[in-house]
MARTORKOL-714756 format. One line per 3 residues: number of its first residue (from 1); their letters; for each residue x, z, y of N, C-alpha, C. Coordinates in steps of 0.02 Angstrom, whole numbers, plus 50000, padded with zeros to 5 digits. Atoms other than C-alpha are relative to their C-alpha. Layout:
BEGIN
NUM) a) X,Z,Y,X,Z,Y,X,Z,Y | ...
This chain:
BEGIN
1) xxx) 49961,50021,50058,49366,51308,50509,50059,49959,50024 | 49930,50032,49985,49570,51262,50512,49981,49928,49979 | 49979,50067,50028,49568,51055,50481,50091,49996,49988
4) xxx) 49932,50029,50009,49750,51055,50408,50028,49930,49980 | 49995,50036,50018,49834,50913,50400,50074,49984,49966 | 49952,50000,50008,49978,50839,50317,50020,49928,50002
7) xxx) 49944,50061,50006,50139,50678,50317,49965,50003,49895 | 49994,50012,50086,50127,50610,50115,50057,49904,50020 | 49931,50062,49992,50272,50470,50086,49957,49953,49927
10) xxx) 50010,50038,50056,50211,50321,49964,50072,49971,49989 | 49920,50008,50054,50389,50294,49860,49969,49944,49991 | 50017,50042,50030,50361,50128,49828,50057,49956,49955
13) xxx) 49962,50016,50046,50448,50071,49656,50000,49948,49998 | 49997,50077,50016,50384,49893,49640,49974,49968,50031 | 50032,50030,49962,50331,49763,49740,49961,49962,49929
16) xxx) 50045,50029,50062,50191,49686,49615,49977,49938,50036 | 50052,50044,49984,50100,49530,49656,50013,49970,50069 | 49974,49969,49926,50205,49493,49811,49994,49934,50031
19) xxx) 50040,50040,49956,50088,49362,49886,49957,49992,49970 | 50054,50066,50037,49929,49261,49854,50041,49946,49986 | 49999,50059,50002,50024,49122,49824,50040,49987,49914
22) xxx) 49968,50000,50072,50085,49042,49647,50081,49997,50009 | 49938,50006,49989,50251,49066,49620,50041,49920,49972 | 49957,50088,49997,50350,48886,49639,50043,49996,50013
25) xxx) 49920,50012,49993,50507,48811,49673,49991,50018,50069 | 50018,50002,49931,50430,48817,49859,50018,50093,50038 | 50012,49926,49977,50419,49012,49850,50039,50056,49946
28) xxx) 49941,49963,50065,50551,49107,49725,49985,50078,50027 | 50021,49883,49980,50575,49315,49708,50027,50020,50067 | 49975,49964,49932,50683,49314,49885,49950,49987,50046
31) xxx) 50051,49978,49942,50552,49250,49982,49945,50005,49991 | 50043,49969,49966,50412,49320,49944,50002,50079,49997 | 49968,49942,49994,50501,49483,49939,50003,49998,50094
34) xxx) 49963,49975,49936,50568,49442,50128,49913,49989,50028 | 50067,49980,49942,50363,49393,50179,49957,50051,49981 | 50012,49938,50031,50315,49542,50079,50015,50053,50066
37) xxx) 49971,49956,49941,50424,49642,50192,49964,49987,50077 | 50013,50027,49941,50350,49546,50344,49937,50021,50019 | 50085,49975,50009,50168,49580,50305,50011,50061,50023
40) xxx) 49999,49918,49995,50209,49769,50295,49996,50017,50051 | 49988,49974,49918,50292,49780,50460,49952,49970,50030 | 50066,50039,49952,50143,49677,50536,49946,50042,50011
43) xxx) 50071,49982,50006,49997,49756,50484,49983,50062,49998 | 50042,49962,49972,49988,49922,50492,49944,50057,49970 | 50048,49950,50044,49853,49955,50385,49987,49976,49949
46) xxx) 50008,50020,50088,49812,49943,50192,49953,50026,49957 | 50054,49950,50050,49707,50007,50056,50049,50055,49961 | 49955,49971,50056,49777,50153,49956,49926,50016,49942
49) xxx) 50049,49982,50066,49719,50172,49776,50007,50020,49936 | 49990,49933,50032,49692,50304,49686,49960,50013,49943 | 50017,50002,50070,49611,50354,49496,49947,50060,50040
52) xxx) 50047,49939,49996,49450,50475,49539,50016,50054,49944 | 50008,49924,50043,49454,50646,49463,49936,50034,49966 | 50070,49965,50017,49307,50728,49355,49997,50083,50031
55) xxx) 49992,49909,49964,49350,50910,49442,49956,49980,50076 | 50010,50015,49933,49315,50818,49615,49909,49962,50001 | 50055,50026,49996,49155,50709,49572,49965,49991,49921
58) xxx) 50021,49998,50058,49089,50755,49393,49973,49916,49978 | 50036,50068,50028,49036,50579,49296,50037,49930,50032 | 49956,50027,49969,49174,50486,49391,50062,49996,49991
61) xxx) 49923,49997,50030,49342,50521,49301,50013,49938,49991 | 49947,50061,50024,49480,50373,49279,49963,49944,50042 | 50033,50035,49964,49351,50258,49408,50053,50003,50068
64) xxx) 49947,50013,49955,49470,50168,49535,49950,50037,50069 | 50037,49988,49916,49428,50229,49733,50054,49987,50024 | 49965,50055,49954,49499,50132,49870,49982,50028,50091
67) xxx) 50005,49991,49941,49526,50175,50052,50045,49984,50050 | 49965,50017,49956,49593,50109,50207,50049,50049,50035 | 49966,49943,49971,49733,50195,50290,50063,49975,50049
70) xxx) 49946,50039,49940,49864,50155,50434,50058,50033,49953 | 49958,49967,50034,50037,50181,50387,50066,49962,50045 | 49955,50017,49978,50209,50154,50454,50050,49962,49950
73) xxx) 49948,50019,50037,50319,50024,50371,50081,50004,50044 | 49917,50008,49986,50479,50047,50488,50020,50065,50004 | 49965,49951,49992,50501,50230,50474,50039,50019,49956
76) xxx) 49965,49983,50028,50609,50220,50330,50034,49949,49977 | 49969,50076,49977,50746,50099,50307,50004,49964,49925 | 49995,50006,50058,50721,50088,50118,49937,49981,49970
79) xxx) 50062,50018,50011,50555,50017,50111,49946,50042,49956 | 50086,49976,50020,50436,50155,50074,49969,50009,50059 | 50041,49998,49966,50301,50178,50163,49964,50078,50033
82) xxx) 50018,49923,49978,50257,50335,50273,49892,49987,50028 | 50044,49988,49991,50069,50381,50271,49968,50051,50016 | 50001,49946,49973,49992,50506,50378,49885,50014,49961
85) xxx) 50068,50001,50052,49814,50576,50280,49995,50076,49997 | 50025,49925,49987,49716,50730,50286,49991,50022,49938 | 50012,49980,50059,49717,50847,50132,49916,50009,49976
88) xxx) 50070,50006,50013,49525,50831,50153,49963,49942,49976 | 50027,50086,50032,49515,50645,50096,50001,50013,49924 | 50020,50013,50079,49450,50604,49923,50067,49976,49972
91) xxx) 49957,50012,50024,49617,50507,49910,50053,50034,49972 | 49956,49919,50015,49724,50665,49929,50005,50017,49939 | 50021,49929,50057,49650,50773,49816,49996,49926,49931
94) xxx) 50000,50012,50060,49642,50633,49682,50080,49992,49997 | 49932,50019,49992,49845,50589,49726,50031,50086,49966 | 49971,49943,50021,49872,50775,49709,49985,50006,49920
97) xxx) 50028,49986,50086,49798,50779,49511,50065,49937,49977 | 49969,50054,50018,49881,50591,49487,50036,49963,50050 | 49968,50037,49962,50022,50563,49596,50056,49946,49987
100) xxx) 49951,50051,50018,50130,50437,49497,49943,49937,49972 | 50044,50064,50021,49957,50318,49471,49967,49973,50070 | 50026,50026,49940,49917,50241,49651,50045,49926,50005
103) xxx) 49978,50076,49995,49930,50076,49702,49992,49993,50081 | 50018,50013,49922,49933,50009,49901,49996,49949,50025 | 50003,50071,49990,49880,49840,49941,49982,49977,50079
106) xxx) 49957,50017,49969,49919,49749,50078,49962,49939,50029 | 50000,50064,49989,49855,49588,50177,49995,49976,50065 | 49962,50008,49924,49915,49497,50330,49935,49996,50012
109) xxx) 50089,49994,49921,49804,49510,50494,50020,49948,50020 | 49995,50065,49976,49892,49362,50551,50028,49947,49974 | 49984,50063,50056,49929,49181,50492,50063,49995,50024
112) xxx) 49921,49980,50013,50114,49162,50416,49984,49915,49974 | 49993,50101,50036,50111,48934,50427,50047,50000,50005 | 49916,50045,50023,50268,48912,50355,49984,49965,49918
115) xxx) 50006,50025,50043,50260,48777,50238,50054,50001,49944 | 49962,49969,50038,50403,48853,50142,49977,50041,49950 | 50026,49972,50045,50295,48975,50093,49936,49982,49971
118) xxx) 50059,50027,50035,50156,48866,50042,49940,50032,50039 | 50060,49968,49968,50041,48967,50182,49992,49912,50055 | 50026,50036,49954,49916,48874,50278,49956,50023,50051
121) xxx) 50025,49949,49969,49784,48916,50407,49925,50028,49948 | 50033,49995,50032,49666,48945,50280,49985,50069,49950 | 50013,49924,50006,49607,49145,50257,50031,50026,49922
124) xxx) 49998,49983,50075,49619,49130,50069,50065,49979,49961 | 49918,50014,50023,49825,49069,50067,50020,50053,50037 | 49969,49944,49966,49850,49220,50197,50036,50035,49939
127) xxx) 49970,49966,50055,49983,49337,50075,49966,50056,50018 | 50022,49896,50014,49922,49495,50019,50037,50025,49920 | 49978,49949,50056,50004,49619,49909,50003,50066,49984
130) xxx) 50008,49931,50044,50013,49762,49785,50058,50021,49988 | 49963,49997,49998,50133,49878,49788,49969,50099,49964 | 50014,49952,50072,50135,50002,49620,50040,50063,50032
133) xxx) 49927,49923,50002,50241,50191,49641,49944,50046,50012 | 50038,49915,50011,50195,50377,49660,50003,50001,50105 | 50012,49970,49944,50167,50473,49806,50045,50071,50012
136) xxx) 49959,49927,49998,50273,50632,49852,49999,50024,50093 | 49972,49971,49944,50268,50749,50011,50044,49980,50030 | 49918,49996,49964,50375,50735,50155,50024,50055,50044
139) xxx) 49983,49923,49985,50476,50889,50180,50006,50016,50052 | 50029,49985,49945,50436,50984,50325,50052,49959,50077 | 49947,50002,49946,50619,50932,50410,50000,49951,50012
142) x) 49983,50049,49970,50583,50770,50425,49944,49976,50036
């Protein structure tokens, strides 16, 4: 049996939720947009998440599923995110039914102490974020 595989691009429209931390005079929309961006390129790897299908697992429709996945944040200079994923993952095949409802969340591997951004060394100020958009192919030429 062929294992085909394929490139899928997460378009990402919005940065949502773009740290753990409360937003304060300490931490405004530029920076945690710029440690948003910082996380990304750091880490590597994320959850993507996706709406289950009743075609794929009968008694399971509209039930979130969540899976880890590596991904490249510097291969595109416009901040989406390139994810490489086998059309045999559960994620796939639910992305292919509902590809404008995924979400991809996000959280640093390493500690970001800048007291600018209100981080400390303390696991549970580490930033993590959610980052809302669709999913679309990436065409063979690139």
């Amino acid at each position: 049996m062929l294992l085909h595989s394929f490139f899928l691009l997460l378009a990402v429209r919005l940065v949502s939720f773009a740290s753990g931390q409360p937003h304060t005079d300490l931490q405004g929309a530029h920076d945690a947009a710029v440690l948003a961006r910082q996380v990304i390129s750091d880490a590597g790897i994320g959850t993507i998440l996706t709406i289950m299908d009743d075609e794929y697992l009968p008694g399971f429709d509209g039930h979130p599923f969540g899976m880890m996945e590596w991904y490249s944040g510097d291969y595109f200079n416009n901040g989406d995110l390139l994810l490489y994923m086998s059309n045999l993952q559960m994620s796939v095949k639910n992305i292919l039914r509902r590809p404008t409802r995924v979400s991809f969340a996000v959280r640093a591997l390493k500690e970001y102490d800048n007291p600018k951004w209100g981080n400390t060394s303390s696991p549970i100020q580490l930033p993590r974020l959610s980052l809302l958009g669709e999913i679309s192919l990436l065409p063979p030429d690139k």
